[in-house]
C-alpha positions in Angstrom: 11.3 5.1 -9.9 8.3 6.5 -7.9 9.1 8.7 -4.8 7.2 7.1 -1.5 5.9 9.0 0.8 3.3 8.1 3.9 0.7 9.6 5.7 0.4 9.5 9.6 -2.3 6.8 9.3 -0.3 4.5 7.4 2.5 4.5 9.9 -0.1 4.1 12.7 -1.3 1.0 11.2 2.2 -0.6 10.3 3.6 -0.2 13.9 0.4 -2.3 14.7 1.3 -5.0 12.4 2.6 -8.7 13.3 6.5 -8.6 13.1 6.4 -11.3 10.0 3.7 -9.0 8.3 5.7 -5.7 8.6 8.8 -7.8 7.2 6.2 -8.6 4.4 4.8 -4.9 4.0 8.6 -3.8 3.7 9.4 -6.2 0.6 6.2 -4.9 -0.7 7.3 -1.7 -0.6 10.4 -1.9 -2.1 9.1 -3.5 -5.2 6.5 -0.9 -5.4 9.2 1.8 -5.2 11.2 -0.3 -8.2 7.4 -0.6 -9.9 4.6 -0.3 -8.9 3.0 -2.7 -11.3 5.1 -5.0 -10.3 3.4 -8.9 -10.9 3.1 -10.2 -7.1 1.7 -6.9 -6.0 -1.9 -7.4 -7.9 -1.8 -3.4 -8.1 -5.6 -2.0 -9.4 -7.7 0.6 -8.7 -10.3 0.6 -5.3 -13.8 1.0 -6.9 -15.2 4.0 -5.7 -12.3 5.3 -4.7 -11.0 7.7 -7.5 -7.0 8.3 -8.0 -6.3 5.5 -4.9 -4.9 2.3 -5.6 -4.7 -1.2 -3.6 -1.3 -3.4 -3.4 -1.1 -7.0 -2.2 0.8 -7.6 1.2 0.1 -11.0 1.2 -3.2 -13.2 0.8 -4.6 -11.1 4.0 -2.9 -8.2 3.9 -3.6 -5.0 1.8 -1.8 -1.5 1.6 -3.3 1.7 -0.3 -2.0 4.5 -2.0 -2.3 7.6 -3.9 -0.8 8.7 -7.0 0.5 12.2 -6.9 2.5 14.6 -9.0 6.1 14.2 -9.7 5.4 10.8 -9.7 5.4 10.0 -6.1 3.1 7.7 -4.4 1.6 8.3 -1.5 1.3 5.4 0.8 -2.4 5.9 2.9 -2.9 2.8 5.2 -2.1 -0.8 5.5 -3.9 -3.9 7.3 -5.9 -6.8 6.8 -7.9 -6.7 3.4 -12.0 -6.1 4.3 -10.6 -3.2 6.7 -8.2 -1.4 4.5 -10.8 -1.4 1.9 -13.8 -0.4 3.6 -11.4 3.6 4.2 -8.8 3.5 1.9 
């Protein structure tokens, strides 16, 4: 299983989060931690973005996240879908 780690921005941005979305970002999380290619998570690669990955939330909601060494991810932001995507 994958290490997670998070950058200051990502915190930032969950704090910010709906109540009922931050309960949704935390089951995300833990099935990212158990795999990260887990089905309901639509994990894939951000064009133009080399190395950083997307994860579903939900239908609105997005999280990104790096792939490091020692097989840790690194968790960069989370919000609705346009926004996370337009700075992963």
């Amino acid at each position: 299983m994958p290490k997670i780690r998070y950058q200051k921005r990502f915190e930032k941005s969950y704090v910010k989060l709906p109540t009922s979305t931050r309960k949704k970002v935390d089951k995300a999380l833990r099935l990212l931690a158990k795999n990260p290619r887990h089905p309901s998570l639509h994990t894939k690669p951000i064009k133009g973005a080399a190395g950083i990955y997307e994860a579903r939330v939900d239908s609105s909601y997005r999280m990104t996240y790096e792939r490091l060494p020692g097989d840790i991810l690194l968790l960069r932001v989370v919000g609705k879908h346009a926004d996370t995507l337009k700075n992963p």
